[in-house]
MOPAC internal coordinates of N, CA, C and O (Angstrom, degrees):
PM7 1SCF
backbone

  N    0.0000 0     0.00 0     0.00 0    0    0    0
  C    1.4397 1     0.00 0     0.00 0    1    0    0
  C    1.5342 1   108.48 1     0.00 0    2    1    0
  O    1.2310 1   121.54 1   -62.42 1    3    2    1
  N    1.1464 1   114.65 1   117.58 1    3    2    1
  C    1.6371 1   128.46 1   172.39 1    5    3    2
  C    1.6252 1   110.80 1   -58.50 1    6    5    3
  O    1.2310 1   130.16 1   -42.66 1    7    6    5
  N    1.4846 1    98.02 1   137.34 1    7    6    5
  C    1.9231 1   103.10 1   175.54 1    9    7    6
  C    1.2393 1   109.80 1   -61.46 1   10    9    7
  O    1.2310 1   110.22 1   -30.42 1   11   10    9
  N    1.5281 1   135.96 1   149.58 1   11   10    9
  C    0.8877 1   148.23 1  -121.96 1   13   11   10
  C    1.8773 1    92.14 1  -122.47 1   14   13   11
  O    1.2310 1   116.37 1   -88.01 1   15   14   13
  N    1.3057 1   124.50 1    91.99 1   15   14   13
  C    1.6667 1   125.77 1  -170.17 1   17   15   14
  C    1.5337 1   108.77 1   -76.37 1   18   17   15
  O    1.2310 1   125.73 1   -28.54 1   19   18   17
  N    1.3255 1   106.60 1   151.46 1   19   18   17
  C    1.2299 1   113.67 1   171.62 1   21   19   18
  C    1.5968 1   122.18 1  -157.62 1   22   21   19
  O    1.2310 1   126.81 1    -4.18 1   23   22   21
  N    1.5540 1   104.51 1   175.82 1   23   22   21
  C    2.0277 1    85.65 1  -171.94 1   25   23   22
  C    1.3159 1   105.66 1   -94.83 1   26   25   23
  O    1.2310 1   129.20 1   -14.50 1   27   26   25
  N    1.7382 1    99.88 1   165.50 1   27   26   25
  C    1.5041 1    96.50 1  -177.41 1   29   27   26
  C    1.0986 1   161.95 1   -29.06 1   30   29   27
  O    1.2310 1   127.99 1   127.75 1   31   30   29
  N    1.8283 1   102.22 1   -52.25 1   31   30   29
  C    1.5254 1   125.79 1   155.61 1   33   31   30
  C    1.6848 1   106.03 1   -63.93 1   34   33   31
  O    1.2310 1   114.71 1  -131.00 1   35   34   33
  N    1.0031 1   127.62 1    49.00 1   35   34   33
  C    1.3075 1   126.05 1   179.17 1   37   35   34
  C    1.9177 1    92.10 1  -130.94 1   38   37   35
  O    1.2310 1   126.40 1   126.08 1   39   38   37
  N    1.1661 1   105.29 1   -53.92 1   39   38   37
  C    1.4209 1   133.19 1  -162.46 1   41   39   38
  C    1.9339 1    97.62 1   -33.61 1   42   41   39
  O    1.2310 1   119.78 1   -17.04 1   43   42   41
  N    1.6163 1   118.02 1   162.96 1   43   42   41
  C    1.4603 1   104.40 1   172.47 1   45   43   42
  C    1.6816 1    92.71 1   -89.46 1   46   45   43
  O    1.2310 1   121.58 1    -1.58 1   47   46   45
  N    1.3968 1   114.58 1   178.42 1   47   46   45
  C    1.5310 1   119.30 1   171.38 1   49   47   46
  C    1.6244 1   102.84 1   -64.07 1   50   49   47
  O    1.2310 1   113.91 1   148.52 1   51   50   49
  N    1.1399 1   129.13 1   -31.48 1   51   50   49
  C    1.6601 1   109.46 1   172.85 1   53   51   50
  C    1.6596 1   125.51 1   -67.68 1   54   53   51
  O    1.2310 1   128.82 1   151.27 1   55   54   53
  N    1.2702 1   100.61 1   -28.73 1   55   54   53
  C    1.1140 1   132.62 1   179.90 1   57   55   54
  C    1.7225 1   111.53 1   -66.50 1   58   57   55
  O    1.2310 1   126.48 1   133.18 1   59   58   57
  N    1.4900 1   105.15 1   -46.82 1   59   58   57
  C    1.5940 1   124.60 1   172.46 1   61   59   58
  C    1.4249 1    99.22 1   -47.61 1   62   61   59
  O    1.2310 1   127.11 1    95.23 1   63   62   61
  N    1.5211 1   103.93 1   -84.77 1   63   62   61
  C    1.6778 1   134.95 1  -174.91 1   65   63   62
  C    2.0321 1    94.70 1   -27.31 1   66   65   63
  O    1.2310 1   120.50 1   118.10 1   67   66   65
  N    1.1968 1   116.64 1   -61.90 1   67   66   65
  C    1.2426 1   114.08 1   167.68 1   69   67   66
  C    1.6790 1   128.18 1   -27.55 1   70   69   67
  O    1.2310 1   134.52 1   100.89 1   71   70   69
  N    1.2396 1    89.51 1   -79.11 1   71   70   69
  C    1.5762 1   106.32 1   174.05 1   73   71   70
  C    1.3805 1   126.80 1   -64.05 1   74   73   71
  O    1.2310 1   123.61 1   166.08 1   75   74   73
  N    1.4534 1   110.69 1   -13.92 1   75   74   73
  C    1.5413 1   116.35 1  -178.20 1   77   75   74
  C    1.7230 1    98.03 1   -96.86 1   78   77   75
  O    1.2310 1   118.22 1   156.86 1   79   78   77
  N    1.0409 1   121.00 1   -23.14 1   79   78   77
  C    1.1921 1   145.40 1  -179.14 1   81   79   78
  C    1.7242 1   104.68 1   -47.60 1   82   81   79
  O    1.2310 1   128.65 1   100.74 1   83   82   81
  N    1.7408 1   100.94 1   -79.26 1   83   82   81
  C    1.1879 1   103.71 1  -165.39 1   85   83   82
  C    1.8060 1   106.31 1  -103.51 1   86   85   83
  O    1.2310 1   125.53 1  -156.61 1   87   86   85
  N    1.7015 1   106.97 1    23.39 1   87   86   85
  C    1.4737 1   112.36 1   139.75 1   89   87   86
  C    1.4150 1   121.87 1   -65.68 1   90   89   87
  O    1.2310 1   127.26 1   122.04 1   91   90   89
  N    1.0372 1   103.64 1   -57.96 1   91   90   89
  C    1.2612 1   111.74 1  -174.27 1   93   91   90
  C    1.5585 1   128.68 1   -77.81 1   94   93   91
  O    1.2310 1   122.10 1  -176.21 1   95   94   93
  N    1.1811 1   113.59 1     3.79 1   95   94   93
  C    1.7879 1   128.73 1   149.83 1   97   95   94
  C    1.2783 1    86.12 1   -76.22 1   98   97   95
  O    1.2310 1   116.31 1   118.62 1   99   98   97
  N    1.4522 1   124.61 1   -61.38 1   99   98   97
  C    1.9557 1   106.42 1  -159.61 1  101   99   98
  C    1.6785 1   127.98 1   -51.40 1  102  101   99
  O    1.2310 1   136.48 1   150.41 1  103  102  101
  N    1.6713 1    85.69 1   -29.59 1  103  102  101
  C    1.4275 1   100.92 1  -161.98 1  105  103  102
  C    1.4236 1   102.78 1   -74.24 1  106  105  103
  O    1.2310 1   115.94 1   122.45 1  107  106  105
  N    1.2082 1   125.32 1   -57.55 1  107  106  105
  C    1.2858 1   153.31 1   170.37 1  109  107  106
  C    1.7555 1    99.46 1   -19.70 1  110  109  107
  O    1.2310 1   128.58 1    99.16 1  111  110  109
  N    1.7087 1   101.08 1   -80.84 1  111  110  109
  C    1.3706 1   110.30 1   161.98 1  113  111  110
  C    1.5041 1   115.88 1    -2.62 1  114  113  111
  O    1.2310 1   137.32 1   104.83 1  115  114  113
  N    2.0131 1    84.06 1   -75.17 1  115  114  113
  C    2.0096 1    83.53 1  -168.37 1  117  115  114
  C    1.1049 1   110.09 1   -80.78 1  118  117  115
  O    1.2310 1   104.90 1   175.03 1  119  118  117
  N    1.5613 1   145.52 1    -4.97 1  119  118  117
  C    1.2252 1   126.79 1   176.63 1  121  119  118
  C    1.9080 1   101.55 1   -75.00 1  122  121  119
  O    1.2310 1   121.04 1   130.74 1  123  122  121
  N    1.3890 1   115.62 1   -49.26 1  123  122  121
  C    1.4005 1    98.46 1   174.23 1  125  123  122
  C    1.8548 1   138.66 1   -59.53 1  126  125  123
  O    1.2310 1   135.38 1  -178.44 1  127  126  125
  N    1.6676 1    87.84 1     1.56 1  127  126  125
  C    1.7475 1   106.04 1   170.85 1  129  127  126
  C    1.3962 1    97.67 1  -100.61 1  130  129  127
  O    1.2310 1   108.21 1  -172.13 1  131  130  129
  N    1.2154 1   139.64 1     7.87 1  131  130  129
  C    1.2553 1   132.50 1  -145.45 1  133  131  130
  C    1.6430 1   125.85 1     9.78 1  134  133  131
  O    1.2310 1   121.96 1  -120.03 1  135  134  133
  N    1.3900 1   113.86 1    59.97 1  135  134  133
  C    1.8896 1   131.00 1   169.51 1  137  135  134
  C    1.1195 1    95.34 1  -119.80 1  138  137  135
  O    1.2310 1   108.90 1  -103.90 1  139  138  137
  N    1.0744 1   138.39 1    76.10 1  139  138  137
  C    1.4452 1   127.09 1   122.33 1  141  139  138
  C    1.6673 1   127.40 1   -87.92 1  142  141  139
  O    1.2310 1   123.59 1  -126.10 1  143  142  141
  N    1.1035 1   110.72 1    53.90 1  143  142  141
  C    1.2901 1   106.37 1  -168.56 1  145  143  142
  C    1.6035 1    99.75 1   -92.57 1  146  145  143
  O    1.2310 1   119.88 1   137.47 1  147  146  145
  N    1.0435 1   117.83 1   -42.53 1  147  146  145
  C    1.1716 1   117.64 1  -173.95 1  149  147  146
  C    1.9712 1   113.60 1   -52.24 1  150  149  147
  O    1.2310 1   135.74 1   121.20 1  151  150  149
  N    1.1352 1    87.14 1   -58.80 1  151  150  149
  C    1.9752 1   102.80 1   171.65 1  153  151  150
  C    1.6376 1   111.99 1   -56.50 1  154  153  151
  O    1.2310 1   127.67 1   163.53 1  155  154  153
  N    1.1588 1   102.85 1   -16.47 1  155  154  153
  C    1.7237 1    99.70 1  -165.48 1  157  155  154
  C    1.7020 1    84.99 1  -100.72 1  158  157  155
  O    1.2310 1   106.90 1   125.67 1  159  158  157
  N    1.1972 1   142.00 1   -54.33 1  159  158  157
  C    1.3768 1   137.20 1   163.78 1  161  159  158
  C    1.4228 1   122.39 1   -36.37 1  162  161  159
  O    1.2310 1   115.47 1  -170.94 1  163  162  161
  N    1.1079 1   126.20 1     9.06 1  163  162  161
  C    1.7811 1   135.86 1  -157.45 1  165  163  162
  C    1.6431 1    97.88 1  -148.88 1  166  165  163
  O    1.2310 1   118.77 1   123.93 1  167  166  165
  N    1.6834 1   119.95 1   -56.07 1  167  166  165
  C    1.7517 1   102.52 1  -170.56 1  169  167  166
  C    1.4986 1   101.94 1  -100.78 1  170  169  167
  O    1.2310 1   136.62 1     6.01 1  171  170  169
  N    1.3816 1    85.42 1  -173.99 1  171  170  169
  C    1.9566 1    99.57 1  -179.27 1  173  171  170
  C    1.4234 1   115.83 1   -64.32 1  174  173  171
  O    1.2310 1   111.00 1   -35.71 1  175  174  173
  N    0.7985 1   134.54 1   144.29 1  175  174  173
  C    1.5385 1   137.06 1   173.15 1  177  175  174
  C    1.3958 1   104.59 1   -50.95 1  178  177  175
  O    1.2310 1   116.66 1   111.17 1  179  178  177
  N    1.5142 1   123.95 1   -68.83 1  179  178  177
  C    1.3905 1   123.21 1   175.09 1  181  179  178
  C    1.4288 1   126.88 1   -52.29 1  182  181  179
  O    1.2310 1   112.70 1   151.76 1  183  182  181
  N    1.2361 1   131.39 1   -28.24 1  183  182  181
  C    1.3731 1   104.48 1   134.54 1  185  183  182
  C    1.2487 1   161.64 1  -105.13 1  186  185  183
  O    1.2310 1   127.67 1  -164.81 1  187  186  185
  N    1.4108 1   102.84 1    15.19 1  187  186  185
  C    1.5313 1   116.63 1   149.19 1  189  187  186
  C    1.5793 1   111.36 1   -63.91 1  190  189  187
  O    1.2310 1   126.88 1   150.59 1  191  190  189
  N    1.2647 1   104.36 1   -29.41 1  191  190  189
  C    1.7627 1    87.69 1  -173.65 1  193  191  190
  C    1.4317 1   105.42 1   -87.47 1  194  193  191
  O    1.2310 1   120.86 1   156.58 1  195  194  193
  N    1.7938 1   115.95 1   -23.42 1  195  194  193
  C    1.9141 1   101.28 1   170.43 1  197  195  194
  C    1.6520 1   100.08 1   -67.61 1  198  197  195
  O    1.2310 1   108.97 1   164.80 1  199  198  197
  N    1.2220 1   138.26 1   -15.20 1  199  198  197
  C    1.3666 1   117.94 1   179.44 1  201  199  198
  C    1.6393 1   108.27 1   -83.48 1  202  201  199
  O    1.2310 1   128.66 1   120.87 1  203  202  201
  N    0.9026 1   100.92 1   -59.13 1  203  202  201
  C    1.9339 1   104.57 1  -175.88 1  205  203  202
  C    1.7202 1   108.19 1   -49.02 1  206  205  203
  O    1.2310 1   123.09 1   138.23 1  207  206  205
  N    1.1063 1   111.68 1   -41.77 1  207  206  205
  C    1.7084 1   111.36 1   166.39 1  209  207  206
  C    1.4765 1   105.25 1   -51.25 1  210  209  207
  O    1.2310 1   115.70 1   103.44 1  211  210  209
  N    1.2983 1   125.77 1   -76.56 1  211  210  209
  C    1.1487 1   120.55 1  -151.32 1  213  211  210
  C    1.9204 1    94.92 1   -64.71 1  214  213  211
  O    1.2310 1   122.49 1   142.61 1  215  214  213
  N    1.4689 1   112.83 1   -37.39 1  215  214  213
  C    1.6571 1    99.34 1   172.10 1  217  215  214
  C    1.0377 1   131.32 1   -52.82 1  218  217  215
  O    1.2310 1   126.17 1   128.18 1  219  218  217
  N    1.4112 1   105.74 1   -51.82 1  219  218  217
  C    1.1508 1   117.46 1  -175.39 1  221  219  218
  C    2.2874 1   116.25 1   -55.62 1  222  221  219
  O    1.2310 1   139.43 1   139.63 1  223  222  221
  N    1.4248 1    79.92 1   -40.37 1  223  222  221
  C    2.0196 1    87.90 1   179.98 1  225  223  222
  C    1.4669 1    98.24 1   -70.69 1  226  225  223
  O    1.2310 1   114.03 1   170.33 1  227  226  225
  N    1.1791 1   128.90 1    -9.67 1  227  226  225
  C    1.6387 1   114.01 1   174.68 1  229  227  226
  C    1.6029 1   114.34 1  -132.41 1  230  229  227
  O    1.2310 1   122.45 1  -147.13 1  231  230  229
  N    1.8098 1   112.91 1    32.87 1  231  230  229
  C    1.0632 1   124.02 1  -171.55 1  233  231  230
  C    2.0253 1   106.49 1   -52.13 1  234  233  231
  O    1.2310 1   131.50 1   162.51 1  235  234  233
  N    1.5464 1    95.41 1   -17.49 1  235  234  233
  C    1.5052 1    86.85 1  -157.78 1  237  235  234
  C    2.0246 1   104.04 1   -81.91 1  238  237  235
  O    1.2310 1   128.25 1   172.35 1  239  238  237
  N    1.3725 1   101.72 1    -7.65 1  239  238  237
  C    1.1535 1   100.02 1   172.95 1  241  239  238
  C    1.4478 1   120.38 1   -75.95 1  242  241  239
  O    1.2310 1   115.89 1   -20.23 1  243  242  241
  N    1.5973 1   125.40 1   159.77 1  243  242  241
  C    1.6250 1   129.10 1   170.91 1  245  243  242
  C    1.4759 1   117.12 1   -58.17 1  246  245  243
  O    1.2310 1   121.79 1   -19.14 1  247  246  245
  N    0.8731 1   114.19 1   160.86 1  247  246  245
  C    1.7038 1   128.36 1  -178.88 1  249  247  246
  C    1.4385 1    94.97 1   -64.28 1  250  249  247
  O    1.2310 1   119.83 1   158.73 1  251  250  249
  N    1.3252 1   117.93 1   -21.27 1  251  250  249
  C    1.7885 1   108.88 1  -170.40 1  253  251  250
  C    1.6721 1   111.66 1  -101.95 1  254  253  251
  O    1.2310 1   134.74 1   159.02 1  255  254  253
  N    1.3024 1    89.08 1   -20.98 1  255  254  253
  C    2.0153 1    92.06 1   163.62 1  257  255  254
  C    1.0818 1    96.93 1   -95.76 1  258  257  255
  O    1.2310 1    94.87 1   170.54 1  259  258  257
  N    1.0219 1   161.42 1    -9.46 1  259  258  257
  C    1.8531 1   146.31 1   171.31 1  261  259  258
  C    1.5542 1    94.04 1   -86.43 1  262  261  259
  O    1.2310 1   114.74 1   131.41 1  263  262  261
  N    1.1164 1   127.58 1   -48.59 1  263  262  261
  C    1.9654 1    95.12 1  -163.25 1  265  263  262
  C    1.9878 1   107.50 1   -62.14 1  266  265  263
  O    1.2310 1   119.71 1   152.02 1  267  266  265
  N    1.3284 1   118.16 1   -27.98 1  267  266  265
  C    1.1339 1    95.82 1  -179.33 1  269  267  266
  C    1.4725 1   123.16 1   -96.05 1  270  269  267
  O    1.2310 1   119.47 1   177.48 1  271  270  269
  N    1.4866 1   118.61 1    -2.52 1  271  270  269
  C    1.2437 1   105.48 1   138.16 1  273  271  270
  C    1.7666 1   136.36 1   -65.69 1  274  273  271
  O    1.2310 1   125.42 1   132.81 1  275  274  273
  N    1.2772 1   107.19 1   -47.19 1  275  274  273
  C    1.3923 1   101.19 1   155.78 1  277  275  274
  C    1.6802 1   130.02 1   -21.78 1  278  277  275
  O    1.2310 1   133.48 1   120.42 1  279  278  277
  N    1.9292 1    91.54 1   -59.58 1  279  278  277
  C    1.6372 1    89.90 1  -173.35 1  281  279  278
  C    1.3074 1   120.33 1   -69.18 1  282  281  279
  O    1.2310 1   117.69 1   164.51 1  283  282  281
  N    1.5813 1   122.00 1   -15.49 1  283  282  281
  C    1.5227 1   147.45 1   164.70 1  285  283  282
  C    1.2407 1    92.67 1   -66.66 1  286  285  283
  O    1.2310 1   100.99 1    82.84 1  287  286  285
  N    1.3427 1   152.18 1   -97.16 1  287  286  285
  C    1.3031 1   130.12 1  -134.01 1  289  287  286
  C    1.6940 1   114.30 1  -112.61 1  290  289  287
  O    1.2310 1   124.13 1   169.42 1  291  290  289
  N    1.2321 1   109.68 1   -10.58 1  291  290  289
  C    1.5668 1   102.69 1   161.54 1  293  291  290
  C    1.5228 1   146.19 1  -126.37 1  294  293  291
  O    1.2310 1   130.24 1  -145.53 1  295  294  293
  N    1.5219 1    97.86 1    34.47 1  295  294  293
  C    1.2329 1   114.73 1  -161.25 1  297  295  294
  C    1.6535 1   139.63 1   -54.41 1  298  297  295
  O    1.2310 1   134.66 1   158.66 1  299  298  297
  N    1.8499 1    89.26 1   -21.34 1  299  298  297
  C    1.6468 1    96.54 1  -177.87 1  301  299  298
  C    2.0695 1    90.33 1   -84.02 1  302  301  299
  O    1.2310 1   117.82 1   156.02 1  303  302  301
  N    1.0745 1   121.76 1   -23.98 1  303  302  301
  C    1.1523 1   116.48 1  -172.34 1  305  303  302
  C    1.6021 1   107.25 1   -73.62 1  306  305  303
  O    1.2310 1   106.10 1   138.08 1  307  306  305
  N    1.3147 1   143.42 1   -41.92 1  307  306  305
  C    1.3215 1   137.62 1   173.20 1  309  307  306
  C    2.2036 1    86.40 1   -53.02 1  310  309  307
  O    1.2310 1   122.20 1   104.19 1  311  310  309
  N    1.3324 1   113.40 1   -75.81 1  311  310  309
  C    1.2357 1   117.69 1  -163.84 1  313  311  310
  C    1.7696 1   111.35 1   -35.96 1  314  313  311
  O    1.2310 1   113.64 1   144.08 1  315  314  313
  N    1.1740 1   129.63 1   -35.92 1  315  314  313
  C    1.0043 1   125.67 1  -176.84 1  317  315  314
  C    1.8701 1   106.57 1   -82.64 1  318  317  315
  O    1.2310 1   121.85 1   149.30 1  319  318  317
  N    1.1728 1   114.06 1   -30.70 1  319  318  317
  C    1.6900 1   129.42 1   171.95 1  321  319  318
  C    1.5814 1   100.86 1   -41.64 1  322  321  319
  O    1.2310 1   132.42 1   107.80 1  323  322  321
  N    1.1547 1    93.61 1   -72.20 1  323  322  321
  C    1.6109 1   119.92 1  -169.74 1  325  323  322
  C    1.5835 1   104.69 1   -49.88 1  326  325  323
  O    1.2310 1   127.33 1   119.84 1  327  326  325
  N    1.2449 1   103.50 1   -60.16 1  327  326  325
  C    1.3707 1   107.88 1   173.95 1  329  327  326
  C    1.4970 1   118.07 1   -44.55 1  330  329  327
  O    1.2310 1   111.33 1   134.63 1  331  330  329
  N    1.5550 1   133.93 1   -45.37 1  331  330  329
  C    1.2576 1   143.40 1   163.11 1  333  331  330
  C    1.4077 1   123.91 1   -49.49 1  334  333  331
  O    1.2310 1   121.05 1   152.16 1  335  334  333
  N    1.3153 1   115.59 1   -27.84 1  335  334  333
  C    1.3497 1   122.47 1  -174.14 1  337  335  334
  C    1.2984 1   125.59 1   -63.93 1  338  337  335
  O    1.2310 1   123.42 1   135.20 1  339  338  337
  N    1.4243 1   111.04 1   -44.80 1  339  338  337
  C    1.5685 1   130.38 1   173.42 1  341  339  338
  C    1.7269 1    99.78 1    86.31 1  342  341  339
  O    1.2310 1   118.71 1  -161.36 1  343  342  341
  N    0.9593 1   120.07 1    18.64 1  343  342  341
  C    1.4710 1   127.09 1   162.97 1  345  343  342
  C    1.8762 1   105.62 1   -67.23 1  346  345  343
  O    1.2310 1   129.39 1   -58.59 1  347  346  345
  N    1.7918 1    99.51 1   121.41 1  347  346  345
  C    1.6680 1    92.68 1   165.16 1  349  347  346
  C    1.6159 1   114.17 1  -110.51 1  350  349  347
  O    1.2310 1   133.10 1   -15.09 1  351  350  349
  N    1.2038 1    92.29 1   164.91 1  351  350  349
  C    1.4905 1   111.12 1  -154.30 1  353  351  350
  C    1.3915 1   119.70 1  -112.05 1  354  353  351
  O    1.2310 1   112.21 1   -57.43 1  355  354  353
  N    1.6572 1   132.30 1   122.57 1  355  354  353
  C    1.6842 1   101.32 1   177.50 1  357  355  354
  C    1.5834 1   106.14 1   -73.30 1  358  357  355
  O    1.2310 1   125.43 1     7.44 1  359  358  357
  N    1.5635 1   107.17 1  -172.56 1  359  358  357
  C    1.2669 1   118.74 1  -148.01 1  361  359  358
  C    1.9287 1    90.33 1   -91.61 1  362  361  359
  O    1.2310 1   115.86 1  -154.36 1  363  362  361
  N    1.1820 1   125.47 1    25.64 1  363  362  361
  C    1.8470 1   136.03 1   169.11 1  365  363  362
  C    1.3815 1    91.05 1  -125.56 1  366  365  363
  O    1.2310 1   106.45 1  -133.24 1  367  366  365
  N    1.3257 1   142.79 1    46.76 1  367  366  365
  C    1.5593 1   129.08 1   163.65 1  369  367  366
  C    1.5463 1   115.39 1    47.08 1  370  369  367
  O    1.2310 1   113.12 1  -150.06 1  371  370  369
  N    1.6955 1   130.60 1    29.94 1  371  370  369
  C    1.2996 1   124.38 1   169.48 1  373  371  370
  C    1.7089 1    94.31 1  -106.83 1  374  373  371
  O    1.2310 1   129.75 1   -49.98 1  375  374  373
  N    1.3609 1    98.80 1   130.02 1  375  374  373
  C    1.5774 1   139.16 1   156.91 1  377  375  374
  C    1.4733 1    99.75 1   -30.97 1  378  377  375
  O    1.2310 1   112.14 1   -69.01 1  379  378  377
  N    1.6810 1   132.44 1   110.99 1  379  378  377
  C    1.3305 1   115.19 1  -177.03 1  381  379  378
  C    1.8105 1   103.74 1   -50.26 1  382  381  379
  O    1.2310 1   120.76 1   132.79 1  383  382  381
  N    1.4541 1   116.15 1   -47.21 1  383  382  381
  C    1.4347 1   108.91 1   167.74 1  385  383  382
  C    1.5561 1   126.99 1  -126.95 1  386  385  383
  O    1.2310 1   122.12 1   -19.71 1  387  386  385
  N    1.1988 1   113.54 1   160.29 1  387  386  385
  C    1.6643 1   115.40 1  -146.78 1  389  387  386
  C    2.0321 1    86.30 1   -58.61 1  390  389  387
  O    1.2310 1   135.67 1   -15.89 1  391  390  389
  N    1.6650 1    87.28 1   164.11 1  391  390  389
  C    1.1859 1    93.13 1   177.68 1  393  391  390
  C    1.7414 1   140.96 1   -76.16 1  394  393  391
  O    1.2310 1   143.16 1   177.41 1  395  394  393
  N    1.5930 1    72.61 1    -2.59 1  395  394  393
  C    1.8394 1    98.19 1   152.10 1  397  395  394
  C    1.1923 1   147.74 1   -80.65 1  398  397  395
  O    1.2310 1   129.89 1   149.58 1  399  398  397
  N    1.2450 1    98.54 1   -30.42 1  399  398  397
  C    1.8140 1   113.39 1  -174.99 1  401  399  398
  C    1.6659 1    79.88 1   -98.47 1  402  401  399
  O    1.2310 1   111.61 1   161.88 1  403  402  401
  N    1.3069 1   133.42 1   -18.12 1  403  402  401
  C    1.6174 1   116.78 1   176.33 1  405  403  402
  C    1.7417 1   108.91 1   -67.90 1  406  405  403
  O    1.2310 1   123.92 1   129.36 1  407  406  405
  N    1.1366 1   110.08 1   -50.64 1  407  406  405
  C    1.4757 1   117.33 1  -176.12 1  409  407  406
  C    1.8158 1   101.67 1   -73.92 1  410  409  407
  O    1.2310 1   129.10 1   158.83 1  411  410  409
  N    0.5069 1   100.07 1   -21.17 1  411  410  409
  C    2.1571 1   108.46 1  -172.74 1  413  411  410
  C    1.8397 1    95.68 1   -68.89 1  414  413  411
  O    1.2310 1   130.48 1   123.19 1  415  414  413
  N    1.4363 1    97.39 1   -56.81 1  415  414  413
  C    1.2793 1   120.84 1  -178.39 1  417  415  414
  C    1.4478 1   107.66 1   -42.57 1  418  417  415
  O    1.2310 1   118.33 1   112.01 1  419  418  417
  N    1.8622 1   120.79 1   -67.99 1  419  418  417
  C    1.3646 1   122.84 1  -166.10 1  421  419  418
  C    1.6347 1   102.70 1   -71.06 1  422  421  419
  O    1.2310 1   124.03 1   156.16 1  423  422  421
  N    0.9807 1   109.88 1   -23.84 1  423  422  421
  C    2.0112 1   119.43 1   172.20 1  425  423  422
  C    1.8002 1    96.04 1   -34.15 1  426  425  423
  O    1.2310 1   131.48 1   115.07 1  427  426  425
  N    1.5381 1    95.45 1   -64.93 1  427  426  425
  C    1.3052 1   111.46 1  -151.15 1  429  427  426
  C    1.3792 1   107.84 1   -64.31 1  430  429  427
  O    1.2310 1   125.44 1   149.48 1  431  430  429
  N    1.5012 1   107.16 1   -30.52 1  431  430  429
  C    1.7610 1   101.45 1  -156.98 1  433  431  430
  C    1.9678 1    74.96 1   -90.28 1  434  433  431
  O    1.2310 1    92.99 1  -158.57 1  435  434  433
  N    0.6701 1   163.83 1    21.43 1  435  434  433
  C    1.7641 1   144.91 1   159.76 1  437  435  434
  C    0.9702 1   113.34 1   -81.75 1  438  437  435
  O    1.2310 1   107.98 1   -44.20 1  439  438  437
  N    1.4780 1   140.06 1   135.80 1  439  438  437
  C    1.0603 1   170.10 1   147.94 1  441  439  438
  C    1.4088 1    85.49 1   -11.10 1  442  441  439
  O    1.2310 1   121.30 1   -27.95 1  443  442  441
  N    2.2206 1   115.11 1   152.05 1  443  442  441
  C    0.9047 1   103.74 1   151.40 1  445  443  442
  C    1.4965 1   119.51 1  -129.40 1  446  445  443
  O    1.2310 1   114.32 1     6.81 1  447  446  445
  N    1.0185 1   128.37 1  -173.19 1  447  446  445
  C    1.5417 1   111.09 1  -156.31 1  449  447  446
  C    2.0626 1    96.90 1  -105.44 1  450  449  447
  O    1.2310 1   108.36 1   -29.80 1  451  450  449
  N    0.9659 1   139.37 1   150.20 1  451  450  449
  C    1.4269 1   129.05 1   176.69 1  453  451  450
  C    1.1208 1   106.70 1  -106.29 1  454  453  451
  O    1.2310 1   120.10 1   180.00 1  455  454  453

């Protein structure tokens, strides 16, 4: 029997802290590939742009000093991201699938142009 998924705002706050956690390594990731297209098609503009500001002003730091500034200064903004995505979650804050094969995934289902 498979764990029982659910959406974010469902999640407990440890559970959040988890999942916002290792969003925001992903995100991070693609903003320094510049692909976020997929994530930017899904949340609000306004807070994608309080996240990319604050990334972008400390681009020169590692992916491992940016997530915990992130979780310090923009935290309702990942939470509301996440929330937009429609990604479900088990009940320990893991992504039913990594946050790669999630974005790989919406690649695939788009139309392609001939």
């Amino acid at each position: 029997m498979s764990e029982q998924l659910v959406d974010y705002s469902s999640l407990s706050d440890e559970a959040k802290n988890h999942a916002r956690e290792d969003f925001i390594t992903f995100y991070i990731q693609q903003f320094k590939a510049d692909n976020l297209e997929v994530v930017s098609n899904l949340a609000d503009d306004q807070d994608l742009a309080m996240v990319n500001h604050l990334i972008g002003e400390n681009n020169f730091q590692t992916t491992d000093q940016l997530v915990p500034l992130c979780e310090r200064m923009v935290p309702g903004s990942f939470d509301r991201i996440l929330e937009s995505l429609g990604v479900e979650f088990n009940q320990d804050g893991e992504p039913e699938q990594t946050w790669n094969a999630w974005e790989r995934a919406i690649h695939a289902s788009l139309p392609v142009e001939d």
